[in-house]
C-alpha positions as CSV (number, residue, x, y, z in Angstrom):
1,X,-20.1,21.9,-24.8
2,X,-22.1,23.7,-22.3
3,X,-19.5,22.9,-19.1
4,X,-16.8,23.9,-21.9
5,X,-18.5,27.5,-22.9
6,X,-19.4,28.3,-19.1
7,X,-15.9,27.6,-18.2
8,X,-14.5,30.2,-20.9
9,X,-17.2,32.9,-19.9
10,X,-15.4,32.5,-16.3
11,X,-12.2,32.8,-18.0
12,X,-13.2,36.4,-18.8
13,X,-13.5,37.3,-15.4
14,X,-10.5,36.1,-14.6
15,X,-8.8,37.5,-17.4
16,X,-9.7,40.8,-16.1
17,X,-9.5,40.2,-12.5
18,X,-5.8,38.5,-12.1
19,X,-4.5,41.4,-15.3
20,X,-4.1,38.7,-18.0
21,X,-3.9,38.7,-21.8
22,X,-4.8,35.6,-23.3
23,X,-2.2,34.2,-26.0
24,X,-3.6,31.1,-28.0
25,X,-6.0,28.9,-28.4
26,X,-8.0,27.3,-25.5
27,X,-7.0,23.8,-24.5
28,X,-9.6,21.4,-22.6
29,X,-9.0,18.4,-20.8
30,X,-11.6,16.0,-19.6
31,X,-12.8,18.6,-17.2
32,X,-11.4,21.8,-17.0
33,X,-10.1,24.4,-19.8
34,X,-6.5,25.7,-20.0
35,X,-6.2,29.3,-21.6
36,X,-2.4,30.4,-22.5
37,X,-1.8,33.9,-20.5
38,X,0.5,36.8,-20.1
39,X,0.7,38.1,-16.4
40,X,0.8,42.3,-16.9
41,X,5.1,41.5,-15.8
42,X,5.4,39.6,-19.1
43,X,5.3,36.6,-17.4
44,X,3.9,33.4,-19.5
45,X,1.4,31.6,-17.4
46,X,-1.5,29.4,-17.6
47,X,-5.2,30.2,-16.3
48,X,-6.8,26.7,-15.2
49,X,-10.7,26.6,-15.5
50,X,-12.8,23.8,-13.6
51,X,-15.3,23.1,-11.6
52,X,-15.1,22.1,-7.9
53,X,-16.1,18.6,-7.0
54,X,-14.7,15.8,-4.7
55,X,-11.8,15.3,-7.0
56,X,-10.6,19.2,-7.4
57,X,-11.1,20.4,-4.4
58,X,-8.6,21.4,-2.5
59,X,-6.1,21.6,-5.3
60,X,-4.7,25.3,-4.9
61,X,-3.9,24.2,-0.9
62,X,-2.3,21.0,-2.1
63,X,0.0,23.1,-4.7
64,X,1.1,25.8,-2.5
65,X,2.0,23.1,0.2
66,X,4.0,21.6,-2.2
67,X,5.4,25.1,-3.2
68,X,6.7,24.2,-6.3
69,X,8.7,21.2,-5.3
70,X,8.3,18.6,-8.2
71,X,5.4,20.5,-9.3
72,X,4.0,23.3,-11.4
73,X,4.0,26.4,-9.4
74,X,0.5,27.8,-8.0
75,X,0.6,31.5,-8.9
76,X,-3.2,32.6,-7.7
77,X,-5.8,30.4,-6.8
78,X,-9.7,31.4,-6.2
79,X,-10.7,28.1,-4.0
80,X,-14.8,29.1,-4.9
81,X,-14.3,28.3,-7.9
82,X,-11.6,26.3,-8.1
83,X,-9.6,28.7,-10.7
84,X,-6.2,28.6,-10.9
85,X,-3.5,30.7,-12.6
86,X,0.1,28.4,-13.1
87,X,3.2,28.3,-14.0
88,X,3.3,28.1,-17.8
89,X,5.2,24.2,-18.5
90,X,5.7,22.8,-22.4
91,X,2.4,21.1,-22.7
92,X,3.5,19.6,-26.2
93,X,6.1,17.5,-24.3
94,X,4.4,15.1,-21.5
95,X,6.7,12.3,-20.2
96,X,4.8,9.9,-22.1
97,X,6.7,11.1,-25.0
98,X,9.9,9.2,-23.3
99,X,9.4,5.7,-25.4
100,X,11.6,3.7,-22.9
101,X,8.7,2.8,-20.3
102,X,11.4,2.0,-17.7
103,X,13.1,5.2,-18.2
104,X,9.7,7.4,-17.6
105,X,8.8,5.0,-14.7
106,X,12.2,6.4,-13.0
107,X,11.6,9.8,-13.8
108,X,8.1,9.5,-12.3
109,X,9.0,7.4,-9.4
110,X,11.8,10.1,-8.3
111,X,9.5,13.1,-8.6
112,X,6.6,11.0,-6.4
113,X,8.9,10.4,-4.2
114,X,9.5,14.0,-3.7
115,X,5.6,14.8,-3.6
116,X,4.8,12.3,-1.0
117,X,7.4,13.1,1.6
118,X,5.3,16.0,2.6
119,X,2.4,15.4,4.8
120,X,-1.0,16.8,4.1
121,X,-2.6,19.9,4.9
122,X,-5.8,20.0,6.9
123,X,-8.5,19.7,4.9
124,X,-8.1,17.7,2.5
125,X,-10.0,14.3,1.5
126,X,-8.6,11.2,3.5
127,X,-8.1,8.1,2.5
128,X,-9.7,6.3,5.2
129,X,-12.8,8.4,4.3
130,X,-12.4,7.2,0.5
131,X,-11.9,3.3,2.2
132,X,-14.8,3.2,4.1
133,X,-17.0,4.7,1.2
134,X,-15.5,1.6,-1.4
135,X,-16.7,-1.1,1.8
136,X,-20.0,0.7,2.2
137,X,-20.6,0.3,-1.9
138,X,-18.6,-3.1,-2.3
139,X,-21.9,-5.4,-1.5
140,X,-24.6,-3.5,-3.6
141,X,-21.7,-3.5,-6.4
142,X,-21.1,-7.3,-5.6
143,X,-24.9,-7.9,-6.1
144,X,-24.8,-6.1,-9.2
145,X,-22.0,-7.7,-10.9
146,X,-23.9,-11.1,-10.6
147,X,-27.0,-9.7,-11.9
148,X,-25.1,-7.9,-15.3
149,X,-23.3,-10.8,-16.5
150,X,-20.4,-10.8,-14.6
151,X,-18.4,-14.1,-13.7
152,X,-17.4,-15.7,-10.5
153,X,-14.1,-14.7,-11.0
154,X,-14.6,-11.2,-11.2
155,X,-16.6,-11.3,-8.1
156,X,-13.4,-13.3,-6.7
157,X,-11.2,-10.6,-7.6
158,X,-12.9,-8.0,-6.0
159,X,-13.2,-9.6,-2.8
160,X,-9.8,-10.7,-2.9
161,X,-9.0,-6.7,-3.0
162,X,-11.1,-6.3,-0.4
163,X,-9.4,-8.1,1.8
164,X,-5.9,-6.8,0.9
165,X,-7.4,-3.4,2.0
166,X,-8.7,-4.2,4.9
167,X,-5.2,-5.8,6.0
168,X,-3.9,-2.2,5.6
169,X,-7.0,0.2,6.5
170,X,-5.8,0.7,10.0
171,X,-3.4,2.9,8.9
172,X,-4.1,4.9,6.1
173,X,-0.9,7.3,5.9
174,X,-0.8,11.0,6.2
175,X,0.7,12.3,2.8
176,X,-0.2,14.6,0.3
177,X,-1.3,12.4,-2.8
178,X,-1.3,13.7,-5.9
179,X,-4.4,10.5,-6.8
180,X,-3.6,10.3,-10.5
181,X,-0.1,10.6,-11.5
182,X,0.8,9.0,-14.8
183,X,2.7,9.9,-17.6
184,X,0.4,12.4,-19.3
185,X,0.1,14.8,-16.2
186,X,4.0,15.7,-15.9
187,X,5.0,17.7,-18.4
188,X,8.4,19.0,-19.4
189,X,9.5,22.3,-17.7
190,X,12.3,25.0,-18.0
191,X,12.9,25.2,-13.8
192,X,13.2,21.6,-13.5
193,X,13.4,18.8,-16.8
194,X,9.9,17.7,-15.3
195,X,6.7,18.8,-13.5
196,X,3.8,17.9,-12.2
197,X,0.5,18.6,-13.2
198,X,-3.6,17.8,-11.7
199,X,-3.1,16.3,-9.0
200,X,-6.3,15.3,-7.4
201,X,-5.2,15.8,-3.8
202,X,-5.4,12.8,-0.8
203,X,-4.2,12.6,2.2
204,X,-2.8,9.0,2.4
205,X,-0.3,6.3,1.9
206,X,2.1,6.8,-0.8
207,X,1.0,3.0,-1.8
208,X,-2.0,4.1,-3.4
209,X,0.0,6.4,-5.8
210,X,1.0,3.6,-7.9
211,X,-1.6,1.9,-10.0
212,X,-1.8,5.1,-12.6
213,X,1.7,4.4,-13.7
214,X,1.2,1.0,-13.8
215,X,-2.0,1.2,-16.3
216,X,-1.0,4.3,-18.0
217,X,0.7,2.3,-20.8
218,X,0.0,-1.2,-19.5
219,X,0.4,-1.9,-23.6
220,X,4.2,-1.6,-23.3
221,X,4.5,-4.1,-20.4
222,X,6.9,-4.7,-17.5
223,X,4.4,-4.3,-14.8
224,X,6.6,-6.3,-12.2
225,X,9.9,-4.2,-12.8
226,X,7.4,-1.2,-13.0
227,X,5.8,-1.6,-9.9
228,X,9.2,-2.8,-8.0
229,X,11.0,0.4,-9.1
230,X,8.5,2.4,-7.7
231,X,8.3,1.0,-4.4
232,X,12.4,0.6,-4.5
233,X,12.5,4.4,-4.9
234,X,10.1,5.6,-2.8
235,X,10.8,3.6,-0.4
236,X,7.6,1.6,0.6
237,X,6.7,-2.0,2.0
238,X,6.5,-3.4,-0.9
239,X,3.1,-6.1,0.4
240,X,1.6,-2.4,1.5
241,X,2.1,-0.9,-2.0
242,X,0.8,-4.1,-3.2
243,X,-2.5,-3.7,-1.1
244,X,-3.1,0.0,-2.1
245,X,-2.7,-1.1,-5.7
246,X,-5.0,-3.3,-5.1
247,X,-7.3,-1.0,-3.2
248,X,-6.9,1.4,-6.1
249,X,-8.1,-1.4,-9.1
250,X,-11.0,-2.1,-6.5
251,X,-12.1,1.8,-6.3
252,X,-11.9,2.1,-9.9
253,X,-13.9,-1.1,-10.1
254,X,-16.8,-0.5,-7.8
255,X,-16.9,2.9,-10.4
256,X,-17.2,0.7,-13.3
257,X,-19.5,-2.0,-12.3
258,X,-21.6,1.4,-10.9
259,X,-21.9,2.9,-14.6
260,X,-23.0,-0.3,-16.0
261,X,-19.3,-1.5,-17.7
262,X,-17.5,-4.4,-17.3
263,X,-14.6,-4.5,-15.1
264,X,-11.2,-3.2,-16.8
265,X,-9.3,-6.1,-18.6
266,X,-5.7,-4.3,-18.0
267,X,-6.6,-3.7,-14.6
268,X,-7.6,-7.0,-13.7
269,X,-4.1,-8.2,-15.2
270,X,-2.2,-5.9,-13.0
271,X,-4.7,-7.7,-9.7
272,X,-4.2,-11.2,-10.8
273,X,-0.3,-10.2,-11.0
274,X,-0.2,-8.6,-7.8
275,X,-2.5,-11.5,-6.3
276,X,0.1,-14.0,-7.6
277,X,-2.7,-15.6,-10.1
């Protein structure tokens, strides 16, 4: 509540500073706060609250590289803060609200394909950086996991990641990442039938784009045809993709294991799958 009413006290500045009127009620995600705008032109818009940390950064750079392509449309940006004033998109309508999982997979596939053909700005995380942090935690989180209860075959799994990384960490890639696309951050539009929405920017190889999709909804199955369309239509080596996945379980692993939970159960499917187990 405090990060929540500190954020809409910034949105007052803002208000005044970019000429907005604010039309309806506040929305807040996990971390930021979304107030409905007018732009003094009449233009609907949306002013995007936050607060800058390793994820956000660099997010206003990322969207105007991307200049709209795919994505929601950066219309001002204060990078101190972290503020950002967008393109107005249907937020009652996110692709998750297509119930064929195949059919949103596609839709999200094409429009990653779009965002990762264009290399990265200066500036921005790297995903070698993010590699090298996951090897420097893995043995402390290794350690740990034996100590909390954890069995021999999670300790299996995340080695066995490990190793798929390290196969691959040579050459990171050099595209702009959106980090967490799934079917709740692209949201219906009028310019285009779909956007994109928060990315969490990375400079990297497309192949860690991909788990997101695949555990957003892991419920509704199909992992395998899931993860093969995506690869077939961006165009990736498919045993890359498979070792960024698997990179990207053993990230969000090392997180878990670090705030005392056990390791994901859908996540581990998608690593046994991948791993052939």
């Amino acid at each position: 509540m405090v990060r929540y009413a500190r954020l809409l006290e910034r949105g007052e500045e803002f208000l005044d500073r970019w000429g907005l009127r604010q039309e309806g009620t506040p929305m807040s995600g996990q971390v930021s706060v979304v107030l409905p705008v007018v732009r003094e032109d009449g233009t609907r818009a949306a002013l995007k609250l936050q607060d800058v940390d390793d994820e956000t950064v660099g997010e206003g750079l990322a969207l105007r590289t991307w200049g709209g392509d795919g994505v929601v449309r950066l219309l001002e940006d204060d990078a101190e803060t972290g503020t950002l004033l967008l393109e107005r998109l249907d937020e009652g309508r996110p692709l998750a609200a297509v119930t064929d999982v195949m059919e949103a997979t596609r839709i999200l596939a094409e429009l990653l394909a779009r965002l990762t053909a264009v290399p990265a700005p200066e500036g921005l995380r790297t995903l070698d950086g993010v590699v090298a942090g996951m090897f420097e935690r893995l043995p402390a989180v290794l350690k740990s996991l034996e100590g909390s209860g954890g069995t021999e075959e999670d300790r299996r799994l995340l080695e066995d990641c490990a190793a798929a990384v390290r196969e691959v960490a040579g050459e990171p890639g050099d595209r702009l990442l959106h980090w967490d696309l799934h079917f709740e951050n692209i949201l219906a539009a009028e310019r285009e039938p779909w956007l994109v929405i928060d990315p969490k920017p990375l400079a990297g190889d497309p192949g860690f784009e991909l788990l997101p999709a695949l555990w957003n909804r892991y419920g509704e199955g199909q992992s395998a045809r899931r993860f093969d369309l995506m690869t077939e239509t961006l165009g990736l080596d498919r045993e890359r993709a498979r070792a960024w996945t698997l990179g990207r379980v053993l990230q969000n692993s090392l997180w878990q294991v670090e705030e005392g939970e056990g390791l994901d159960v859908e996540q581990v499917a998608i690593a046994r799958g991948l791993l052939g187990r």
